[in-house]
PyMOL CGO cylinders between C-alpha atoms (Angstrom):
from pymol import cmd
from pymol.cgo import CYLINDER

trace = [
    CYLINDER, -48.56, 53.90, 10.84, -49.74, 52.24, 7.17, 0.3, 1, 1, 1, 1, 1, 1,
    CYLINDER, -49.74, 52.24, 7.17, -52.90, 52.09, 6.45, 0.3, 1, 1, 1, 1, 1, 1,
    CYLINDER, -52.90, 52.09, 6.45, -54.31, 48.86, 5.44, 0.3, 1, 1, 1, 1, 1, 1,
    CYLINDER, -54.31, 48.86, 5.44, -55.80, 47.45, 2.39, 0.3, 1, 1, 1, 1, 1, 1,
    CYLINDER, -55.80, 47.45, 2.39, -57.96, 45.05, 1.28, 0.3, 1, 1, 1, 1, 1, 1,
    CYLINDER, -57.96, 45.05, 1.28, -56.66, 43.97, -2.15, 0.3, 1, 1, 1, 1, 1, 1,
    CYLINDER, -56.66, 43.97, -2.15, -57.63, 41.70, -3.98, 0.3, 1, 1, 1, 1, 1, 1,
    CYLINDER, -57.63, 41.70, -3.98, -55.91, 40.18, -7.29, 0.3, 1, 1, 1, 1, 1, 1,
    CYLINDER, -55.91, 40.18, -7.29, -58.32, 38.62, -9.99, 0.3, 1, 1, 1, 1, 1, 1,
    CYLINDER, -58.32, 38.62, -9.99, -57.08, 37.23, -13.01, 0.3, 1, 1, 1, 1, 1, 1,
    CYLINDER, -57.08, 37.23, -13.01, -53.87, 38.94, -12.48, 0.3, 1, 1, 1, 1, 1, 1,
    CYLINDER, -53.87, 38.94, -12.48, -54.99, 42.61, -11.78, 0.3, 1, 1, 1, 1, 1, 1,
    CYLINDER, -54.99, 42.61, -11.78, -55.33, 44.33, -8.16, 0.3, 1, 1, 1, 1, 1, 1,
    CYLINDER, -55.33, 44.33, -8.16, -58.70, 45.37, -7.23, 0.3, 1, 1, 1, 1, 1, 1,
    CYLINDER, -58.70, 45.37, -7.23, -59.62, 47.26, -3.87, 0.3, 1, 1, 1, 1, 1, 1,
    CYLINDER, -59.62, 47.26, -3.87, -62.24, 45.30, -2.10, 0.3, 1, 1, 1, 1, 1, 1,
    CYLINDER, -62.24, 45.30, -2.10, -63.56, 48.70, -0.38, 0.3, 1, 1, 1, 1, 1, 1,
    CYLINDER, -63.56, 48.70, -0.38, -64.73, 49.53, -3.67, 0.3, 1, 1, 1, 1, 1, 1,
    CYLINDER, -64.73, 49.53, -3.67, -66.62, 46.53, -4.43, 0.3, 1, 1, 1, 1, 1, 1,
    CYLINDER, -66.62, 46.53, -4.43, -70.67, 46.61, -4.53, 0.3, 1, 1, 1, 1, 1, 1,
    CYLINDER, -70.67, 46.61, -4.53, -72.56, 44.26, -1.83, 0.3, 1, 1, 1, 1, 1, 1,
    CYLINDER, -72.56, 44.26, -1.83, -73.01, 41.94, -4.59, 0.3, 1, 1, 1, 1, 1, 1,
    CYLINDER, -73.01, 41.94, -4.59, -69.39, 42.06, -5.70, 0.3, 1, 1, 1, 1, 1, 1,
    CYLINDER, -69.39, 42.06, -5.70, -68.60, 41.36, -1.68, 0.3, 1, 1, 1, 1, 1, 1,
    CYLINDER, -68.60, 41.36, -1.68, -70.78, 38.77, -2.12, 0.3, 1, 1, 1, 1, 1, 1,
    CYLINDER, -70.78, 38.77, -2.12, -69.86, 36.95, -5.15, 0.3, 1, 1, 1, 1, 1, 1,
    CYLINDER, -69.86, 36.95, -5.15, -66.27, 36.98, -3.89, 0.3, 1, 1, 1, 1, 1, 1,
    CYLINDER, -66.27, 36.98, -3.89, -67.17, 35.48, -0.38, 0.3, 1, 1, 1, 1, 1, 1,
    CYLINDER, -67.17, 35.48, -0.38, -68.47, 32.82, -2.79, 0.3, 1, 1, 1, 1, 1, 1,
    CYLINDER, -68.47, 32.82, -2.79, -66.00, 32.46, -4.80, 0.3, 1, 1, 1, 1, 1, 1,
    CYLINDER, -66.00, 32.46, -4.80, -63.58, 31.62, -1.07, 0.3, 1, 1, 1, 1, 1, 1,
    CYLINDER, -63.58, 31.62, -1.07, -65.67, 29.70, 0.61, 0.3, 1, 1, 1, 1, 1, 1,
    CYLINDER, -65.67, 29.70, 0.61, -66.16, 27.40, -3.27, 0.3, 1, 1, 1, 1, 1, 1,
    CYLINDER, -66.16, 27.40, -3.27, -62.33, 27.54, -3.67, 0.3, 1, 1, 1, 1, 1, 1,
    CYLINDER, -62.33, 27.54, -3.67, -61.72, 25.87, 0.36, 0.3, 1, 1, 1, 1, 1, 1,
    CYLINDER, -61.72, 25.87, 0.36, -64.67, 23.48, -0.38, 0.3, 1, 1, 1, 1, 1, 1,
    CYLINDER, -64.67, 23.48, -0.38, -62.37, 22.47, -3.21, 0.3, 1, 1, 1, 1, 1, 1,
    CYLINDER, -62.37, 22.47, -3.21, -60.07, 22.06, -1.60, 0.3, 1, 1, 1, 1, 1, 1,
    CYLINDER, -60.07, 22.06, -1.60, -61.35, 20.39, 1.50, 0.3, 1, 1, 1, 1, 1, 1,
    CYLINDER, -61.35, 20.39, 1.50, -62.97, 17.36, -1.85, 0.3, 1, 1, 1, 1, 1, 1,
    CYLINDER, -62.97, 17.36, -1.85, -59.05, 17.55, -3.33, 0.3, 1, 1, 1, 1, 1, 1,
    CYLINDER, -59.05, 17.55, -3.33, -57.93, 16.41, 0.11, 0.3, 1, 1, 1, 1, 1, 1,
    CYLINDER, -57.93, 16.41, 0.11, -60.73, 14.10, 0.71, 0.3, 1, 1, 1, 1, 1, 1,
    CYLINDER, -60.73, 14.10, 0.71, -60.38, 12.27, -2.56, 0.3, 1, 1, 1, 1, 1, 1,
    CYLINDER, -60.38, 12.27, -2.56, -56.46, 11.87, -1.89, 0.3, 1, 1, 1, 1, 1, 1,
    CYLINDER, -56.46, 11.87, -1.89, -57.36, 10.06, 1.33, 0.3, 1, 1, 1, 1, 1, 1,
    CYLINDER, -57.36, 10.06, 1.33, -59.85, 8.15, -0.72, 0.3, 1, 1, 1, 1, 1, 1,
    CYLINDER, -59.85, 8.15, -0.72, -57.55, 7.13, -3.37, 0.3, 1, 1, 1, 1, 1, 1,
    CYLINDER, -57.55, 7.13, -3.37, -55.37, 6.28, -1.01, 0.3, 1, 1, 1, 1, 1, 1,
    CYLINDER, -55.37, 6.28, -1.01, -57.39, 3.95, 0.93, 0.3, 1, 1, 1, 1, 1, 1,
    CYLINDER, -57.39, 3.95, 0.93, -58.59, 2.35, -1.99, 0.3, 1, 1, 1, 1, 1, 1,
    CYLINDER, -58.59, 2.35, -1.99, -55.69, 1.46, -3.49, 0.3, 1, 1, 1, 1, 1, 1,
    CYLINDER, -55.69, 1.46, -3.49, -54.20, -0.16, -0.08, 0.3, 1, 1, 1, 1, 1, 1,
    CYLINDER, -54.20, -0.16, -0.08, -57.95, -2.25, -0.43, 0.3, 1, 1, 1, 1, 1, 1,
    CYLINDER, -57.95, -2.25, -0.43, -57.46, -3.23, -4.17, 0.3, 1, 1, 1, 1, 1, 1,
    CYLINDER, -57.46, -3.23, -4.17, -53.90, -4.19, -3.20, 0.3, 1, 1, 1, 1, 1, 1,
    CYLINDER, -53.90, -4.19, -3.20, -54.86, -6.29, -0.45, 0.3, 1, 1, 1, 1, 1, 1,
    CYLINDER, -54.86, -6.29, -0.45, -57.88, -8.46, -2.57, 0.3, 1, 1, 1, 1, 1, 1,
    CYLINDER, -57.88, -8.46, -2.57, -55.33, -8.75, -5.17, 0.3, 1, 1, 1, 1, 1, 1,
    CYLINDER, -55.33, -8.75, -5.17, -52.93, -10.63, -2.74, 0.3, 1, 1, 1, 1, 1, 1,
    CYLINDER, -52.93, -10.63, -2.74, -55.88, -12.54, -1.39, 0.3, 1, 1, 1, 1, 1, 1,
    CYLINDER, -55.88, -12.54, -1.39, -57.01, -13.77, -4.85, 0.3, 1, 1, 1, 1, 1, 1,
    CYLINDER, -57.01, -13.77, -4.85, -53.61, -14.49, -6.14, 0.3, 1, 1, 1, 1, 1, 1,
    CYLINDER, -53.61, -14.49, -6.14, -52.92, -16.73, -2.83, 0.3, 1, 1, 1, 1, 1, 1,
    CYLINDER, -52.92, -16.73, -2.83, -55.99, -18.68, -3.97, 0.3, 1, 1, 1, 1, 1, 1,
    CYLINDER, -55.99, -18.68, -3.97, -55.17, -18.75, -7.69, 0.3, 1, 1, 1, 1, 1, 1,
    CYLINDER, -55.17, -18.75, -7.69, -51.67, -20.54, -6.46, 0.3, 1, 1, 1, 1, 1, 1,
    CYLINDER, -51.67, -20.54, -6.46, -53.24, -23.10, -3.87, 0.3, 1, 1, 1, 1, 1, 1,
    CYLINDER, -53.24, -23.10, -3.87, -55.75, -23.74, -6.59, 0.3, 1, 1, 1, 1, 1, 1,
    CYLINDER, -55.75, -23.74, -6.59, -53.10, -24.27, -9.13, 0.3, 1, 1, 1, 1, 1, 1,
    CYLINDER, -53.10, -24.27, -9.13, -50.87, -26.47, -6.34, 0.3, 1, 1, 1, 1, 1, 1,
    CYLINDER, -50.87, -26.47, -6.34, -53.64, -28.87, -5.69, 0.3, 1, 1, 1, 1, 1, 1,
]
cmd.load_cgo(trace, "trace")
C-alpha cells in the first residue's frame, strides 16, 4: 500500500503540506479558494463580454436601419 502525500508545488518547488504551520495551512486555503474566485470572475466576465457584444451588435443594426430610412426619405 503507498502512503499518501499532500504535496504541494509553489513557484516550481515541492513542499509537504504536513509540514506547514496553521498559518501556512491557512494562507494556502486562501490562496485556493482566491485562485477559484478568479476563476469563477474570468468565467463570469466571458459570459459578460459575450452578452454585450451580441447587445452592441444588435443597437448597431437598429441605428443603421434608421440611418438608411432616414437617408431614403
Amino acid at each position: 500500500m503507498t502512503e499518501e502525500t499532500n504535496v504541494i508545488n509553489i513557484n516550481g518547488k515541492e513542499y509537504d503540506a504536513a509540514s506547514f504551520s496553521s498559518e501556512q495551512t491557512y494562507l494556502v486555503a486562501q490562496l485556493k479558494d482566491l485562485q477559484a474566485t478568479i476563476e469563477q470572475a474570468k468565467f463570469h466576465l466571458d459570459r459578460n463580454q459575450a452578452a454585450f457584444d451580441v447587445f452592441f451588435k444588435k443597437l448597431m443594426e437598429t441605428l443603421d436601419a434608421e440611418a438608411e430610412q432616414a437617408a431614403a426619405s
